[in-house]
C-alpha positions in Angstrom: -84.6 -26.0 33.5 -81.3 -27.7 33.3 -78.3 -26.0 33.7 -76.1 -27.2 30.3 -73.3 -24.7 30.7 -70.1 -26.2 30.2 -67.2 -23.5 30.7 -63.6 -23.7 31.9 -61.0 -20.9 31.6 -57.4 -21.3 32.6 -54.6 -19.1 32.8 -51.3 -21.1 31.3 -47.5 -19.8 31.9 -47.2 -20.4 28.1 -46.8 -18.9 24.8 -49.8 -18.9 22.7 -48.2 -20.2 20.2 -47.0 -23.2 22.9 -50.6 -23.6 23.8 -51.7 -23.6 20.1 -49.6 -26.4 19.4 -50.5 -28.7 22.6 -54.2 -28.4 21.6 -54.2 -29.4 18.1 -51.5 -31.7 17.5 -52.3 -35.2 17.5 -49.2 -36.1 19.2 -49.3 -33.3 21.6 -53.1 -33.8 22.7 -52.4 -37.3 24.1 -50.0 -35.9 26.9 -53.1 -34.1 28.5 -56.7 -35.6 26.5 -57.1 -38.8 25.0 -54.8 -41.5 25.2 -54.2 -41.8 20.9 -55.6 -39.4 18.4 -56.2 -38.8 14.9 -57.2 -35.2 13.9 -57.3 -33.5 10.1 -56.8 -29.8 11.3 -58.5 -28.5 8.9 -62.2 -27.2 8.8 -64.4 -30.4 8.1 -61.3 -32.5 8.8 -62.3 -35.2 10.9 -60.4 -37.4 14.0 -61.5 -39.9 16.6 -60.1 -39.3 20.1 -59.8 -42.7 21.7 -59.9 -42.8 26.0 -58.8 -46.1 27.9 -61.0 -46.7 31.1 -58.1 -48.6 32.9 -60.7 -49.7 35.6 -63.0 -51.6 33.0 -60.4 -52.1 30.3 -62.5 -50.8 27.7 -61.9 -47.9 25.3 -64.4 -45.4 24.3 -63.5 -43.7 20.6 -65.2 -40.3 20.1 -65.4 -39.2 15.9 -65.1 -35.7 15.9 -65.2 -33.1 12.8 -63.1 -30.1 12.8 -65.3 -26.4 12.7 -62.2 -23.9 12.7 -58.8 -23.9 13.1 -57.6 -20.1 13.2 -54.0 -20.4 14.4 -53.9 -19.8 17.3 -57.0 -18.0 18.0 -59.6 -20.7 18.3 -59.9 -24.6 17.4 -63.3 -25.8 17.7 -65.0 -29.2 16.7 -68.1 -31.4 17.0 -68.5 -34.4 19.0 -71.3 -36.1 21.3 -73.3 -37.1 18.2 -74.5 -41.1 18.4 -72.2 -44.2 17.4 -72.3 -44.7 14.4 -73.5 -41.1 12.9 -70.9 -38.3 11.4 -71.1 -35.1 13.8 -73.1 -32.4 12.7 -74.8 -29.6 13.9 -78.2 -31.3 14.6 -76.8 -34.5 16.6 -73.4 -33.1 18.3 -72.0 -30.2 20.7 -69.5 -27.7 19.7 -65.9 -28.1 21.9 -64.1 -24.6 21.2 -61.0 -23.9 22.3 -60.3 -19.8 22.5 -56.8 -18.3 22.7 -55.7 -15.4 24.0 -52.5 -14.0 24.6 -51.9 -12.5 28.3 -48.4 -11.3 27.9 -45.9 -12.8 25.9 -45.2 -16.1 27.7 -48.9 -16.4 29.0 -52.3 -17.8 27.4 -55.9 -17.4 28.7 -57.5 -20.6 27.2 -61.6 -21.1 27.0 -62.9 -24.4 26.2 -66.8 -23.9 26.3 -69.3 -26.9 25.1 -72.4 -25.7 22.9 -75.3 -27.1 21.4 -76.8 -29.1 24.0 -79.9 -27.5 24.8 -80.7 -28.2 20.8 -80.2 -32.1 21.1 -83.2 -34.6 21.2 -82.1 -35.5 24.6 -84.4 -35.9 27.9 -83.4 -33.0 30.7 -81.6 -36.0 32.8 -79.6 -36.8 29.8 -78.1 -33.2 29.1 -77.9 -32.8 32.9 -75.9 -35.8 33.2 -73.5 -35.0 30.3 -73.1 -31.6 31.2 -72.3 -32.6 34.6 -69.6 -35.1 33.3 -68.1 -33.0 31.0 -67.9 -30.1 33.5 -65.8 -32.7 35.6 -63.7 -33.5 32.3 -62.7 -30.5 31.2 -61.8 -29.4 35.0 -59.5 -32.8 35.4 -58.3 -32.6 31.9 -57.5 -28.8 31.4 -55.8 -29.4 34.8 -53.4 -31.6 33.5 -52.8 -28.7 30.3 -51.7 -27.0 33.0 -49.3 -28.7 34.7 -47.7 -30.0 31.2 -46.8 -26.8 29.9 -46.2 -25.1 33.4 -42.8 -27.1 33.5 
């Protein structure tokens, strides 16, 4: 069986209302996720995220539809679906970001991946994007971090 978990929880020195913000606006995103972004924060809004591999010089562009956006509880949306196709339930994952105030200047933040296990992929396939998403969210949650902890 392949393992398609992909979890990360972080603790940030942040406001939730701080971390709300850095997660779902456009302008915000791109200090920590994808170098530009488009995003219609509403539920069935939709937004590419576009990431620049310096070392080939080519960009990938990820469509994404929103699923909730319950400030600032949880922002969730669908990506991973084929080129080409609109995200939906049957051809993407779910990203979810979940919010939860620590104290008053600290968030615990979630982001958990979902759906893979129901995708028309081969095992090596989901094993190989769970594995480079795991490494992803761990690099780019990482840099969250060190943003707002300034």
């Amino acid at each position: 069986m392949t393992n398609t978990t992909i979890e990360r929880e972080i603790l940030i020195d942040a406001p939730v209302g701080i971390v709300w913000a850095t997660i779902t606006e456009s302008d915000q995103i791109g200090q920590w996720f994808a170098d530009r972004v488009e995003l219609d924060l509403r539920p069935g809004g939709e937004g590419r995220l576009t990431f620049d591999n310096n070392a080939t010089a080519q960009a990938v562009t990820a469509a994404i539809v929103v699923e909730q956006a319950d400030e600032p509880r949880l922002f969730s949306f669908r990506w991973g679906h084929p080129a080409g196709d609109q995200p939906v339930k049957s051809n993407s994952v779910l990203v979810e970001f979940t919010l939860s105030a620590e104290a008053e200047d600290r968030t615990r933040l979630r982001v958990a991946e979902t759906g893979l296990d129901e995708l028309d992929w081969s095992d090596e396939q989901k094993a190989s994007y769970a594995e480079d998403h795991r490494h992803g969210w761990e690099i780019h949650l990482g840099r969250l971090h060190d943003l707002l902890g300034r």
